[in-house]
ZALUM-660749 format. One line per 4 residues: number of its first residue (from 1); their letters; for each residue x, y, z of N, C-alpha, C. Coordinates in steps of 0.1 Angstrom, whole numbers. Example, Ala and Ser with C-alpha at 12.3 -4.5 7.8 and 13.67 -1.06 7.14 Angstrom:
1) as) 132,-57,78,123,-45,78,132,-33,78; 128,-22,71,137,-11,71,129,0,79 $
This chain:
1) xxxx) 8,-12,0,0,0,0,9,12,0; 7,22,-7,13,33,-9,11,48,3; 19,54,8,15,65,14,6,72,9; 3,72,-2,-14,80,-6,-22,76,-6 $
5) xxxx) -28,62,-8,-36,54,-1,-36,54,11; -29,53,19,-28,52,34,-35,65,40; -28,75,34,-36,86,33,-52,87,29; -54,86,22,-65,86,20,-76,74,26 $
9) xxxx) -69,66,33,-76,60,43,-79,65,56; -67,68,60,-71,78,74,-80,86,73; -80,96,59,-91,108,60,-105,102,62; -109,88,51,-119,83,53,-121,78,70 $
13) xxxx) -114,76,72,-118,70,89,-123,81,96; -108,92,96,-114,106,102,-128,108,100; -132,110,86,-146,114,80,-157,103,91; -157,92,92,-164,85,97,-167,89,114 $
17) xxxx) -152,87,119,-152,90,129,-162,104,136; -156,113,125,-165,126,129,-185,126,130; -185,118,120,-199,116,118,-202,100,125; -200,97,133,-208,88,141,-207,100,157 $
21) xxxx) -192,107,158,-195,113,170,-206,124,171; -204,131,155,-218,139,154,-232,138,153; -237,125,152,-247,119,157,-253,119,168; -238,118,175,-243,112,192,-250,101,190 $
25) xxxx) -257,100,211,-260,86,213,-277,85,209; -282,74,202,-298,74,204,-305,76,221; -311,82,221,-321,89,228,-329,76,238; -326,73,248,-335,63,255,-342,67,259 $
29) xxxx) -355,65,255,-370,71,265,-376,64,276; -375,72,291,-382,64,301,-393,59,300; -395,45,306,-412,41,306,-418,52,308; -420,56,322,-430,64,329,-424,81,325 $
33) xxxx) -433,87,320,-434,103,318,-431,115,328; -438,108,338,-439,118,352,-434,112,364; -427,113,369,-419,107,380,-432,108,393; -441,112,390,-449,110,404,-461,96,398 $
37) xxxx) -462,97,392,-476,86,382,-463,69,386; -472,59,394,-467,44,395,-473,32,385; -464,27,377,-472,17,368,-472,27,358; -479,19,349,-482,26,338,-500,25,335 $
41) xxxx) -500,32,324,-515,35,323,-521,23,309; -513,25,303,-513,13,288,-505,4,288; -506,-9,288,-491,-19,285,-487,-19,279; -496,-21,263,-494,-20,255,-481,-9,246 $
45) xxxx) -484,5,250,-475,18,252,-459,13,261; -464,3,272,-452,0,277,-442,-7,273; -452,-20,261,-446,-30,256,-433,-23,245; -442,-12,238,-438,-5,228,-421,2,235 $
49) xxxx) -424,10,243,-411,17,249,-401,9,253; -406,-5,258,-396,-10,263,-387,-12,244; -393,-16,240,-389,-24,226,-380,-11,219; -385,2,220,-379,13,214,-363,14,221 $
53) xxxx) -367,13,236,-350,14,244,-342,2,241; -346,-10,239,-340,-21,235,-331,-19,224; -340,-14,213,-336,-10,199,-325,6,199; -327,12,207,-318,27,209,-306,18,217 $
57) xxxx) -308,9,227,-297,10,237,-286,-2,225; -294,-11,215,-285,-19,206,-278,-13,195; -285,-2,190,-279,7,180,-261,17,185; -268,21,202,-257,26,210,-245,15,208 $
61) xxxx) -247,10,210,-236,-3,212,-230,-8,200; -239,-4,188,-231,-7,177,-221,2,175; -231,21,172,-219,27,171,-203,28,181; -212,25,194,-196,24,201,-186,12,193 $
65) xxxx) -191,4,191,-181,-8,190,-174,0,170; -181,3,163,-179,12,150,-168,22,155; -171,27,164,-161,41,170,-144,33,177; -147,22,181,-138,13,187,-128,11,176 $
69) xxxx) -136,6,165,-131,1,156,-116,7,146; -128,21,146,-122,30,137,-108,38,142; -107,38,155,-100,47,167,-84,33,166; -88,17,169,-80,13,166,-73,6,150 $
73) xxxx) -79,18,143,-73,14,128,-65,24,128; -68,37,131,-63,52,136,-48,50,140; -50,44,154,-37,38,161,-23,33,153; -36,17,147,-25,10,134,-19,19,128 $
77) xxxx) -26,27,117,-17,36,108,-11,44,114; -11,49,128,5,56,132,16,46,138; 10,37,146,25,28,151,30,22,137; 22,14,127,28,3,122,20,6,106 $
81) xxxx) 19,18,101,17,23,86,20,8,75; 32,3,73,31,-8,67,27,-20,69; 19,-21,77,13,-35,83,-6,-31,79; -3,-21,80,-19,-14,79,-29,-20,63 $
85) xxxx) -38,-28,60,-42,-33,50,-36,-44,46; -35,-53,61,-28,-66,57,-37,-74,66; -43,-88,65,-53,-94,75,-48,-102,80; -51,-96,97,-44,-100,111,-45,-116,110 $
89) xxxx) -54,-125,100,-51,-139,101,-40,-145,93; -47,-144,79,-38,-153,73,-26,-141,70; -27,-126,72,-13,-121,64,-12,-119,54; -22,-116,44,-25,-116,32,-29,-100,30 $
93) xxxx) -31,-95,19,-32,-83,20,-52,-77,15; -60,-72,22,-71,-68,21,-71,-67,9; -80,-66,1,-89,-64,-11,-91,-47,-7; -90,-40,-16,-88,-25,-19,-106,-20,-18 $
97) xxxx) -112,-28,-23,-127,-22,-23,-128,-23,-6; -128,-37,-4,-130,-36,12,-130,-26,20; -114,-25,21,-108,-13,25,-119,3,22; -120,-2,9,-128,14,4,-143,14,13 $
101) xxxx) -151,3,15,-165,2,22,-161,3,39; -151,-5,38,-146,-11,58,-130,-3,58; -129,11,61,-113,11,61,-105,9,78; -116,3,85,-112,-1,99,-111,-16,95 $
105) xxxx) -111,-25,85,-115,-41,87,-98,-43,92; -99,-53,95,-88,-59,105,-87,-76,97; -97,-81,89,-98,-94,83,-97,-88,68; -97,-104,58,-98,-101,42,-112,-109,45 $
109) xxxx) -121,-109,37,-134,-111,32,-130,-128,37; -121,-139,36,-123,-151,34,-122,-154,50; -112,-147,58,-114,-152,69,-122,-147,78; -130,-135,77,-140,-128,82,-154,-140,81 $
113) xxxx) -150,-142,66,-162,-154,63,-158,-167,71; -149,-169,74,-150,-182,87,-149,-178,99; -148,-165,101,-151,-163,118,-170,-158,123; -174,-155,107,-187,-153,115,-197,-165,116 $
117) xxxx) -205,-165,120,-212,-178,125,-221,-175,110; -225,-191,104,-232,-192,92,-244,-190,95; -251,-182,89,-270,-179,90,-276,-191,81; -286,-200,89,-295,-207,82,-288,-223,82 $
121) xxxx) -275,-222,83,-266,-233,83,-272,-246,85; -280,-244,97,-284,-257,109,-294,-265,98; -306,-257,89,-316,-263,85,-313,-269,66; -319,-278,64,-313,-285,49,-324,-276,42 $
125) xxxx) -338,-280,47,-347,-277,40,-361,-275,53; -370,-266,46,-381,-261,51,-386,-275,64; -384,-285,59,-392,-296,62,-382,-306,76; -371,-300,73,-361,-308,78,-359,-312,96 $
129) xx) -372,-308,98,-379,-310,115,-380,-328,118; -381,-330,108,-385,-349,113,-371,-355,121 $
């Protein structure tokens, strides 16, 4: 990888970085409205809010772990600039697009695909319950 690439990776990270911090965190809304009112008045309403903080407090969690990400790719390219765009398993060097969609990835596309768990794996077919 070349110092202008490298470059131009950090900027993209920078750019990212800036725009998840300028977002901030999703907004968790308390059950109850009025701190003097006990229980709630609708469950339904309750069922709903709980589901909304569920969904705000998992989105939080992403971006942090996104901001994690990006902060330790940051790092890489100042300790160790030529190691940067090389995947931490086999040693091989990322795919350039990757890099362009993910410039924090830490894997190449093959071994990323054996570390994540396969979706749908378990079942052959629709029927496959017998």
């Amino acid at each position: 990888m070349t110092p202008k690439q490298r470059d131009k990776l950090r900027a993209a990270l920078e750019t990212l970085r800036a725009q998840a911090l300028a977002e901030g965190p999703n907004k968790i809304e308390p059950n109850r409205k009025h701190a003097a009112t006990v229980g709630v008045e609708d469950e339904d309403e309750q069922a709903l809010n709980e589901m909304l903080q569920t969904l705000a407090s998992e989105r939080n969690k992403a971006k942090a772990d996104q901001l994690a990400r990006i902060d330790r790719a940051l790092v890489r390219l100042d300790r160790a600039p030529d190691e940067f765009g090389f995947c931490e398993e086999c040693e091989e060097e990322i795919a350039a697009k990757r890099l362009a969609l993910m410039p924090y990835a830490t894997l190449c596309a093959e071994c990323q695909a054996l570390r994540d768990p396969r979706r749908g794996g378990t079942r052959k077919s629709l029927t496959d319950y017998k």
